[in-house]
ROVEXNU-719049 format. One record per residue (C-alpha): residue number from 1; x negated, y negated, z; residue in three letters. Coordinates in steps of 0.001 Angstrom, whole numbers, plus 500000, padded with zeros to 6 digits. Layout:
// residues N
PT  nr      x      y      z rest
PT NUM      X      Y      Z  Ala
...
// end
This chain:
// residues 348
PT  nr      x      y      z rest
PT   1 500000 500000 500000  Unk
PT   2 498756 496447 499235  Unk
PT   3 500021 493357 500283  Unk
PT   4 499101 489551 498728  Unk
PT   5 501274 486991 501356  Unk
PT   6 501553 483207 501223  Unk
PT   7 504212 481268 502868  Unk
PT   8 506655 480350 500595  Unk
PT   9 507001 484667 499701  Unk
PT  10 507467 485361 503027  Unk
PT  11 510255 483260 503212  Unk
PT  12 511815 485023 500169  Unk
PT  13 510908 488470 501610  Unk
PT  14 512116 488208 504715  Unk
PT  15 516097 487664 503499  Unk
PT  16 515775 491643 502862  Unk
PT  17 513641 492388 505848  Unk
PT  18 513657 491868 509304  Unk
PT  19 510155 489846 509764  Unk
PT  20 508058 492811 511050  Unk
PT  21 504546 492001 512601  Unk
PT  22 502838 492852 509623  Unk
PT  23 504649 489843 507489  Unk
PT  24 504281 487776 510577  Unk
PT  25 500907 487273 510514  Unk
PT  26 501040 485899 507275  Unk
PT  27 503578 483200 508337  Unk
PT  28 501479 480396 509571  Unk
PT  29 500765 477599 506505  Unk
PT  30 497654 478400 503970  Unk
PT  31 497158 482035 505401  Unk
PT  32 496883 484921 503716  Unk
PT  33 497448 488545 504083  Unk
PT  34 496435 492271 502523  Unk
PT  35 496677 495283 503907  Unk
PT  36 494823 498329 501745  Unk
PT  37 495691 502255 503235  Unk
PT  38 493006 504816 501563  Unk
PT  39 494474 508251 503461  Unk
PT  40 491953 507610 506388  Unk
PT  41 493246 509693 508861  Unk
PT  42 494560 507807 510925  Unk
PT  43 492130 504876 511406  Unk
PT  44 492944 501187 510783  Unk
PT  45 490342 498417 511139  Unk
PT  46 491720 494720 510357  Unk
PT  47 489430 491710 510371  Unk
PT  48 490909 487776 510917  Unk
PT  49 488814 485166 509065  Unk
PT  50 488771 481967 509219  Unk
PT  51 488164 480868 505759  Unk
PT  52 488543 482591 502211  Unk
PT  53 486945 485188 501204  Unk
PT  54 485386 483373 498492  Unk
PT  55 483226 481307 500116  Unk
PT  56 480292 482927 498362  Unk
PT  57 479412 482839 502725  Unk
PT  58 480331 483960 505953  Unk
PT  59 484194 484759 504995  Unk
PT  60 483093 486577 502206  Unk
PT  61 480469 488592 504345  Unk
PT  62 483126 489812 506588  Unk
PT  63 485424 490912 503789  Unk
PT  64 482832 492996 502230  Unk
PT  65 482285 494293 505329  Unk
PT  66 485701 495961 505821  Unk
PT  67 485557 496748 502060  Unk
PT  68 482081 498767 502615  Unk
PT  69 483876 500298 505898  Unk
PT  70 486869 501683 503724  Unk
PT  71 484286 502850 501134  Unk
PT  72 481925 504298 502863  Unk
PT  73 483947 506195 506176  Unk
PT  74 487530 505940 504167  Unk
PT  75 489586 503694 506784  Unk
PT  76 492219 502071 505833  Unk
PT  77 492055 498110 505872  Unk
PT  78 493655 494707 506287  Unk
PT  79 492651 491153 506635  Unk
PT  80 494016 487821 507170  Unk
PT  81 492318 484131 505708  Unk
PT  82 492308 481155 506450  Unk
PT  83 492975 482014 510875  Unk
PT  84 492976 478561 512381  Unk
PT  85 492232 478056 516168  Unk
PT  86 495750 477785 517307  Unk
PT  87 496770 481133 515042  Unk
PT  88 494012 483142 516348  Unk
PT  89 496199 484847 519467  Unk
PT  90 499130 485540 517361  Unk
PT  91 496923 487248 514669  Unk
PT  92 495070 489162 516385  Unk
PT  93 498028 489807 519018  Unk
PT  94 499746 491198 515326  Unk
PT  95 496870 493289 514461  Unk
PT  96 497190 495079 517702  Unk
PT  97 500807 495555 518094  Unk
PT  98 500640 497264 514748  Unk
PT  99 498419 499818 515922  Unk
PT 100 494871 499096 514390  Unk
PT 101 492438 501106 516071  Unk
PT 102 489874 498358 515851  Unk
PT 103 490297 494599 515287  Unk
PT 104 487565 492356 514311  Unk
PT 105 487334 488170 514785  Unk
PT 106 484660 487102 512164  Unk
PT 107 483448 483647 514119  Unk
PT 108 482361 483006 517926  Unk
PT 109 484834 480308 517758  Unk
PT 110 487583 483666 517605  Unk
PT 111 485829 484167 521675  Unk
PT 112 488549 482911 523749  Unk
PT 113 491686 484400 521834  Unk
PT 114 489680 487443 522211  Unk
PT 115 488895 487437 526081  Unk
PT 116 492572 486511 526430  Unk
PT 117 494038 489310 524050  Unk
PT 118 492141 492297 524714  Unk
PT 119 493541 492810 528456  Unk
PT 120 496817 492899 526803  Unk
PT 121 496309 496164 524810  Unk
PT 122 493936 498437 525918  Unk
PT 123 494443 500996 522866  Unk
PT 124 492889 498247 520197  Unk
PT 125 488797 497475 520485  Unk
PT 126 488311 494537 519663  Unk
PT 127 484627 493311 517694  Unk
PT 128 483776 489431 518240  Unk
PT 129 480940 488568 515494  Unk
PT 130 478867 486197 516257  Unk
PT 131 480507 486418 519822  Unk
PT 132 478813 486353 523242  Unk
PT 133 481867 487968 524856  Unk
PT 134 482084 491617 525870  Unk
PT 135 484221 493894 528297  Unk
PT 136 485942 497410 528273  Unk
PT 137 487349 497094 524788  Unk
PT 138 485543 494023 523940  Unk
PT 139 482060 494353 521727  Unk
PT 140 480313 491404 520365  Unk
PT 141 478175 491938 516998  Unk
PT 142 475492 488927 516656  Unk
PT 143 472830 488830 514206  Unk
PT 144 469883 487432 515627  Unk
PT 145 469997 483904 513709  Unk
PT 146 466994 482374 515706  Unk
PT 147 464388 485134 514242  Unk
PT 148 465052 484240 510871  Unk
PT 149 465329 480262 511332  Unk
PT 150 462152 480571 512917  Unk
PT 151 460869 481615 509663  Unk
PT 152 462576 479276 507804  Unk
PT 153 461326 476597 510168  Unk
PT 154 457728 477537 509139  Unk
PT 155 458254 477257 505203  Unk
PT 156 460288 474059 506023  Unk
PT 157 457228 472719 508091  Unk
PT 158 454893 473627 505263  Unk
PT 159 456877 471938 502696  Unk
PT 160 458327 468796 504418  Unk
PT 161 456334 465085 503111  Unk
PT 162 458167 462887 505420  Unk
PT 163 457783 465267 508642  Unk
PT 164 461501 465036 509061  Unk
PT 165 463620 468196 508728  Unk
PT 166 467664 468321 509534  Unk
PT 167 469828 470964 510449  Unk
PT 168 473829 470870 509696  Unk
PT 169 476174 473451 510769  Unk
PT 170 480100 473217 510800  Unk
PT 171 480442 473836 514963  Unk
PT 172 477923 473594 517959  Unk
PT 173 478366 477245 519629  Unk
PT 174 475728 479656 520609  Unk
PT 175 474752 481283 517517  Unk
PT 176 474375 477960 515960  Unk
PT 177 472199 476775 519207  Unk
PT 178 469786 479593 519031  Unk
PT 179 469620 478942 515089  Unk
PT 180 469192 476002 515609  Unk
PT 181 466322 476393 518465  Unk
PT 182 464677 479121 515722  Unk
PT 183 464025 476439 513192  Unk
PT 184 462763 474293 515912  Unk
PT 185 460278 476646 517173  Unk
PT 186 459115 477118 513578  Unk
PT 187 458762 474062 512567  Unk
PT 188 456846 473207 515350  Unk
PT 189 454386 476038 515101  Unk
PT 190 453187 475089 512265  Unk
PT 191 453764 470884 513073  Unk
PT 192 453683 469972 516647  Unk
PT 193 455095 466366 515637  Unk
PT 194 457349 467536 513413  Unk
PT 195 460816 465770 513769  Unk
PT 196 464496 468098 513325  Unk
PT 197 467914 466065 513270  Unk
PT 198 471015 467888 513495  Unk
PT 199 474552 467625 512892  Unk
PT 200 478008 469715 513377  Unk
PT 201 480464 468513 510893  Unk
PT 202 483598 470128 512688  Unk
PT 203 484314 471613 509846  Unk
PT 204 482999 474905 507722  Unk
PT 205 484803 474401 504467  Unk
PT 206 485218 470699 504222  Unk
PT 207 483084 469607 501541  Unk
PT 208 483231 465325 501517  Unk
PT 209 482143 466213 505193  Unk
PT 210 479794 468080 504486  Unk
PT 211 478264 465856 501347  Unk
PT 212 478240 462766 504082  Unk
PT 213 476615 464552 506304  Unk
PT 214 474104 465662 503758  Unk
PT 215 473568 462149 502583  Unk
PT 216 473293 460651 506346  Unk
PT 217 470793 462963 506703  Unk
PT 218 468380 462152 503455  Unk
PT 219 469109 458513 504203  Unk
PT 220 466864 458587 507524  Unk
PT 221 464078 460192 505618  Unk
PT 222 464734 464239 506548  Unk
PT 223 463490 465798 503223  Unk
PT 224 464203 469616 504105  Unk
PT 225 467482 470686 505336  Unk
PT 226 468489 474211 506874  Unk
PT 227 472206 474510 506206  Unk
PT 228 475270 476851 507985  Unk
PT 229 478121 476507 506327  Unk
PT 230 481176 478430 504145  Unk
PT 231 482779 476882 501594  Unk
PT 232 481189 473635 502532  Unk
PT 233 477495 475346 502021  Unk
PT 234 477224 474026 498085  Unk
PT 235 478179 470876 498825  Unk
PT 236 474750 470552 501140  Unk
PT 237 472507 472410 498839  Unk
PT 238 473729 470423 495449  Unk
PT 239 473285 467293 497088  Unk
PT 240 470032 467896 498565  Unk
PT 241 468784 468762 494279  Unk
PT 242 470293 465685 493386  Unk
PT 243 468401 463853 495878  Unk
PT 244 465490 465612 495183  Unk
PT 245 464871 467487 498673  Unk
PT 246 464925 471255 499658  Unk
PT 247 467149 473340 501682  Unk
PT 248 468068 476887 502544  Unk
PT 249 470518 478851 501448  Unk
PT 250 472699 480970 504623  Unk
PT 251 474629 484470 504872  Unk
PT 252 474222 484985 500956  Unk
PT 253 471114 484594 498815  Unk
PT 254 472145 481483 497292  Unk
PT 255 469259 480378 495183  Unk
PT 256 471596 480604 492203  Unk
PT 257 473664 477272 494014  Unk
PT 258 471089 475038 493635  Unk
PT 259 467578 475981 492078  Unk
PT 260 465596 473168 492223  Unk
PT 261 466538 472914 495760  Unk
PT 262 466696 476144 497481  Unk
PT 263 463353 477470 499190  Unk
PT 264 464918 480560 500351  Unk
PT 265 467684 481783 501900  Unk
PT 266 468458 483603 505696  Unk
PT 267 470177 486779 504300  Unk
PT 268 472659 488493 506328  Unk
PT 269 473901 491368 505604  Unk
PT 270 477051 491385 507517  Unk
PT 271 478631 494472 505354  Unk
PT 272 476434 496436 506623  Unk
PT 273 476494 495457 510492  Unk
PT 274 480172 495618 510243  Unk
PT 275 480331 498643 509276  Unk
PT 276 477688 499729 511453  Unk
PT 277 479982 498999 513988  Unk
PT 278 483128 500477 512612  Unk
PT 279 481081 503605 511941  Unk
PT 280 480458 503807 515867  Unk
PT 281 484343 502824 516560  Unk
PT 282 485233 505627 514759  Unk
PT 283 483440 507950 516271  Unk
PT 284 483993 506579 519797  Unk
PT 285 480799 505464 520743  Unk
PT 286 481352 501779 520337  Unk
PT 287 480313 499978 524131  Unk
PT 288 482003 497359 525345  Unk
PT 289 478346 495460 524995  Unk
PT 290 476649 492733 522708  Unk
PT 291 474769 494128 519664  Unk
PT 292 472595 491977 518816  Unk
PT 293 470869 493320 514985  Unk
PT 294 467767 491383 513916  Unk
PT 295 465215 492048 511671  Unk
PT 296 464015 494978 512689  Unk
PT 297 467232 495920 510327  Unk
PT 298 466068 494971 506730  Unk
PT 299 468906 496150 505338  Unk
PT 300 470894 493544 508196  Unk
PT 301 468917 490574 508082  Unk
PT 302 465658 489431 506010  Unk
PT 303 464884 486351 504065  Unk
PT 304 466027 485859 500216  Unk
PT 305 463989 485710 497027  Unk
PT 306 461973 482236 497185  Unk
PT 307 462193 479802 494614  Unk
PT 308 458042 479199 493054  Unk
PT 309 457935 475892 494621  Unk
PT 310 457122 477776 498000  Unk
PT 311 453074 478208 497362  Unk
PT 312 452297 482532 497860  Unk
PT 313 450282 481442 500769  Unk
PT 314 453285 480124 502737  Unk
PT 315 455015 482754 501639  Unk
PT 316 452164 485361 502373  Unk
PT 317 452680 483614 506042  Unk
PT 318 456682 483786 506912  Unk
PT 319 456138 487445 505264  Unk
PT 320 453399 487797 508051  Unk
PT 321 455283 486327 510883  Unk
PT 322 458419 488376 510138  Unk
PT 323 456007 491207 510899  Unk
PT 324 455055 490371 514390  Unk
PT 325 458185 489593 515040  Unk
PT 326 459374 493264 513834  Unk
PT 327 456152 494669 515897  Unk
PT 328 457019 492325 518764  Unk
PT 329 453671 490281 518875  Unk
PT 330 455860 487347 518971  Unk
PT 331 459311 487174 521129  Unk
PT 332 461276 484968 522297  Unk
PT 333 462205 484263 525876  Unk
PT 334 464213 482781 528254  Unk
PT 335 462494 479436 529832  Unk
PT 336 463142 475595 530672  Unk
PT 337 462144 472692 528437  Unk
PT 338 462735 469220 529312  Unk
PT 339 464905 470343 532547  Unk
PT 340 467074 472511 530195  Unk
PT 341 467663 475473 529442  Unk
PT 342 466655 477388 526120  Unk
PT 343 464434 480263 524355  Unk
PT 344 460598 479578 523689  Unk
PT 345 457934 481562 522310  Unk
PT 346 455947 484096 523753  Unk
PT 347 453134 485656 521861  Unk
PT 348 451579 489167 522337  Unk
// end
C-alpha cells in the first residue's frame, strides 16, 4: 500500500472515511505522508522529518535511510515531511498508536516531543538522530560532527587569506555546538589567531535567510565558510562562488552545488547509520543509549572528494589527521575554556 497526502485530499478523503490515525498525521498544513508495506513480517519503522526529502541534505539522508532499511532487512515503511515543532507530538503520538515497532525523529530539535511521548507507549522505540536524549525505549543516533569539522577546520585554516572563517547553521543545539567547536579546534591547530564567526539562521530551508546570512558574513571579511543546512545549504554555497570565497558542502557530497566554491564536503552517511540502527531494533538489541558513529565508520562518516584548489599537501594532512583520530592519537575531551564549558584536544 502507498499513500501520497496533502491537505486539501485529506479533506476529500475523509467524506468516505472516518479520519483514522494514519490520514491524521497528514492533516497539519504543507505535510506530507507515505506509507510503503513490503511483506516484512510484521515490522514497521516510520521516520518524521522536518523538511522534504529533496533537500539534496539532511531530509533526504533520513529518507534514504528508511528506504535502505526496507531494502536491505524488508520492513515495511512510512514517513511524514515537512514535521514542524508544534506537530511533532501528534506525529509521532500517530506513528505509535498505529503500531510501528520503531519510530524515528530525524533532528535533535524532535528531543522534547520525544522525552514526552515515549512514556506514553512503551511498545514503540523510539530513535532521536542527532538527539542527546535516551531512556528505556528511547535511543539517540549522533554522528560525531566535531571529528569531521575538525578536519574541515584544518583545510579551512590552510586556505583562508583574510584569517576569518564563519560558520552558519539553521539552529544552535548540541550537535551544531560540538560542530561547531570541531571547526574551531581545527582551525586553530593549524592558526592560533585564526578568527571563526557564526550564525543560526532559525531556519534550515529558508533560503533569503540563508543568502543574508551568507552575505553578512563575506561582508566582515570571513573568506571560508563551513555550512549546515537543508534546503537552505545551496543558497550558502552559490553565494559564497559568486563572491569568490570557499565553503563546505554538509550531509551530501555537494561539490556538484557549487564548484568553484566547494573545498570538500563532511559526508554523512545517515542511510547507513539508520539502518544500522533499525537492523539492531529488529533484532532486539537496540539500548535505550546514545550511539554516537564517527569515523571510525567510513562507510558512516568521512570527508567528500576535494575540489583541486585544495593543494595534495593539505589534503595529504586532513587525510593524516583523520587517521589519528581513527587510531585515537588525537581525542577530544571534556575541559573548561574561558570559565565554560566545552571539548578540547588531547593528543596521544
Amino acid at each position: 500500500m502507498s499513500a501520497n497526502l496533502n491537505r486539501r485530499r485529506f479533506i476529500v478523503y475523509t467524506s468516505a472515511l472516518v479520519c483514522g490515525s494514519l490520514i491524521s498525521v497528514a492533516c497539519s498544513s504543507n505535510q506530507t505522508s507515505s506509507t510503503t508495506s513490503n511483506n516484512s513480517g510484521g515490522f514497521k519503522i516510520a521516520i518524521a522529518l522536518p523538511g522534504v526529502i529533496s533537500d539534496k541534505a539532511w531530509n533526504q539522508s533520513g529518507y534514504e535511510g528508511v528506504q535502505l532499511a526496507k531494502q536491505k532487512l524488508g520492513v515495511e515503511i512510512a514517513h511524514v515531511e515537512k514535521v514542524t515543532q508544534a506537530d511533532q507530538t501528534e506525529v509521532l503520538s500517530d506513528f505509535a498508536r498505529r503500531g510501528y515497532n520503531l519510530v524515528i525523529a530525524h533532528g535533535g530539535q524532535f528531543d522534547a516531543a520525544i522525552s514526552q511521548i515515549a512514556p506514553q507507549f512503551l511498545d514503540t522505540f523510539f530513535i532521536g538522530v542527532n538527539g542527546s536524549v535516551s531512556g528505556a525505549n528511547i535511543a539517540s543516533l549522533r554522528i560525531d560532527h566535531l571529528q569531521v569539522s575538525y578536519l574541515c577546520g584544518i583545510i579551512a585554516a590552510s586556505m583562508t587569506k583574510s584569517n576569518k572563517l564563519a560558520y552558519i547553521a539553521g539552529q544552535e543545539f548540541q550537535a551544531t555546538q560540538e560542530e561547531l567547536r570541531g571547526f574551531e579546534l581545527g582551525a586553530k591547530s593549524i592558526k592560533k589567531d585564526i578568527q571563526i564567526a557564526s550564525t543560526f539562521t532559525g531556519d534550515w530551508n529558508d533560503v533569503a535567510k540563508a543568502k543574508e546570512a551568507t552575505l553578512a558574513l563575506i561582508s566582515t571579511g570571513a573568506d571560508v565558510i563551513y555550512q549546515w543546512l537543508d534546503s537552505a545549504s545551496p543558497a550558502v554555497l552559490q553565494t559564497a562562488s559568486d563572491k569568490g570565497v570557499y565553503a563546505f558542502g554538509n550531509t551530501k557530497d555537494q561539490s556538484d552545488v557549487a564548484p568553484k566554491a566547494v573545498l570538500t564536503s563532511a559526508v554523512k552517511h545517515l542511510d547507513v547509520a539508520i539502518t544500522y540502527l533499525v537492523e539492531l531494533a529488529q533484532k532486539k538489541e537496540l539500548k535505550g543509549q546514545i550511539y554516537k558513529l564517527g569515523l571510525e565508520r567510513p562507510d558512516i562518516l568521512t570527508l567528500g572528494k576535494f575540489s583541486q584548489i585544495v593543494s595534495q599537501p593539505i589534503q595529504k594532512q586532513a587525510l593524516n589527521t583523520k587517521q589519528q583520530i581513527v587510531d585515537k592519537k588525537i581525542t577530544f575531551v571534556n575541559c573548561q575554556e574561558a570559565g565554560k564549558n566545552t571539548l578540547c584536544i588531547k593528543k596521544v
